[in-house]
C-alpha positions as a printed NumPy array, in Angstrom:
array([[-177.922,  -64.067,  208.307],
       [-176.595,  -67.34 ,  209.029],
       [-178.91 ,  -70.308,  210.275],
       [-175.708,  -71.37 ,  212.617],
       [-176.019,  -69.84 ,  216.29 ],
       [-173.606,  -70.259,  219.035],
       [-176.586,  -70.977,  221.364],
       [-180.104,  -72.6  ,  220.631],
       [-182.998,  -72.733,  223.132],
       [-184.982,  -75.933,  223.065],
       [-186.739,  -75.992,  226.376],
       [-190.248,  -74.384,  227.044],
       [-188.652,  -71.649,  229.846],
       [-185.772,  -70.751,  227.24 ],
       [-188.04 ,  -70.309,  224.41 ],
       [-190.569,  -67.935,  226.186],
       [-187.345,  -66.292,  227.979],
       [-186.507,  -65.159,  224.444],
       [-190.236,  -64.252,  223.124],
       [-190.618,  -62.167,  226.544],
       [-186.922,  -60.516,  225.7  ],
       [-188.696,  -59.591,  222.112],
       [-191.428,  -57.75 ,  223.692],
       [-188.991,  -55.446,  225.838],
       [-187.308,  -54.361,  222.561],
       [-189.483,  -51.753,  220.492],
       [-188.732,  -50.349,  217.457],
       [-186.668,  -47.055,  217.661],
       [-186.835,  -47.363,  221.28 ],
       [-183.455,  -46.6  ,  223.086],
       [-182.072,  -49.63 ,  225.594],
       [-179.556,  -50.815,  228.133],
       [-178.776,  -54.189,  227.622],
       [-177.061,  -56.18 ,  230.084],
       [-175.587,  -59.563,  228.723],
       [-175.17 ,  -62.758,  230.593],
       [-171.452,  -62.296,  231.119],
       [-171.742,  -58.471,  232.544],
       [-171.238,  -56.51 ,  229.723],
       [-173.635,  -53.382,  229.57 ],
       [-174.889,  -52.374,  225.871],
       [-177.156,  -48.832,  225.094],
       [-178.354,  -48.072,  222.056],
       [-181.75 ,  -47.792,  220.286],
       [-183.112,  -50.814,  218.828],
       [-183.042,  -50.66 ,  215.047],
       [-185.537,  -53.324,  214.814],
       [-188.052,  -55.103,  217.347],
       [-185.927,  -58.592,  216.769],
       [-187.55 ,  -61.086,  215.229],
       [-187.578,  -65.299,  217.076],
       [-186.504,  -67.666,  213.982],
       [-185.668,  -71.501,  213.68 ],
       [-181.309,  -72.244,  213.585],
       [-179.459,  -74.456,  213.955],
       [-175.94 ,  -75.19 ,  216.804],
       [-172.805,  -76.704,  215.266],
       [-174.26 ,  -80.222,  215.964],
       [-177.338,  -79.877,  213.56 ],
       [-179.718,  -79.516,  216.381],
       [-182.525,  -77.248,  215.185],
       [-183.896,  -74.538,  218.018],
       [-184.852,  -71.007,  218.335],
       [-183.063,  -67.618,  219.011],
       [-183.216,  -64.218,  217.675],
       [-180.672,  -61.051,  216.691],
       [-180.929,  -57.559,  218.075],
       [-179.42 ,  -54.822,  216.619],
       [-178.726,  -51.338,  218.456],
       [-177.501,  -48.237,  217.44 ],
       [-175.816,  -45.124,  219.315],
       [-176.867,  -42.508,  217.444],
       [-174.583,  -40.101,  219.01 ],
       [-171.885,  -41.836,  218.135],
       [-172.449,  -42.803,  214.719],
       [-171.546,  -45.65 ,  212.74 ],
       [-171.383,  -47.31 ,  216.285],
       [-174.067,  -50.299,  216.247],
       [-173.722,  -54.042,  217.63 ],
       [-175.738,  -57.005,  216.962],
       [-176.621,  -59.113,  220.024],
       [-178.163,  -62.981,  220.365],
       [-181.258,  -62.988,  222.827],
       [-179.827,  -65.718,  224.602],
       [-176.597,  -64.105,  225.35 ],
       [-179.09 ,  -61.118,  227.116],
       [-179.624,  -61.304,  231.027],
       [-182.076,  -58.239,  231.147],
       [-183.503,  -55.007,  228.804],
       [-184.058,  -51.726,  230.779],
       [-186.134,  -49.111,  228.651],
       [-184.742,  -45.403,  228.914],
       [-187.479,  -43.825,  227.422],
       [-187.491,  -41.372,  224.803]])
């Protein structure tokens, strides 16, 4: 993965925005995501994401994270999503 991202979080609210985001996003669990811009995303989260240090197109060092979900009934259908980008996670349950 690349240490680029569109979108870094600096500021105390963004940064635990993100690490609460992480929590809502278990292993093997299946999700609706609902980005910042309206589109809806389901799947099942391939792997609890995991917050890391990169860097915006200025050089400016902050945090962020990548989630990737799967469909598994409609395989090889998966997308990869930046925490930032994510208004809100809704479990569905198992």
């Amino acid at each position: 993965m690349s240490r680029i991202a569109k979108t870094i979080c600096t500021q105390a609210d963004d940064i635990e925005r993100i690490t609460r985001l992480v929590t809502e996003m278990p292993t093997g669990e299946p999700v609706r995501i609902v980005e910042r811009n309206g589109q809806v995303f389901t799947g099942t989260v391939v792997e609890r994401p995991c917050v890391q240090v990169f860097e915006d197109v200025h050089g400016t060092e902050g945090i962020n994270a990548v989630v990737r979900i799967d469909d598994p009934s409609a395989p090889p259908w998966s997308a990869e999503l930046w925490l930032s980008d994510i208004e809100a996670v809704e479990p569905l349950g198992t």
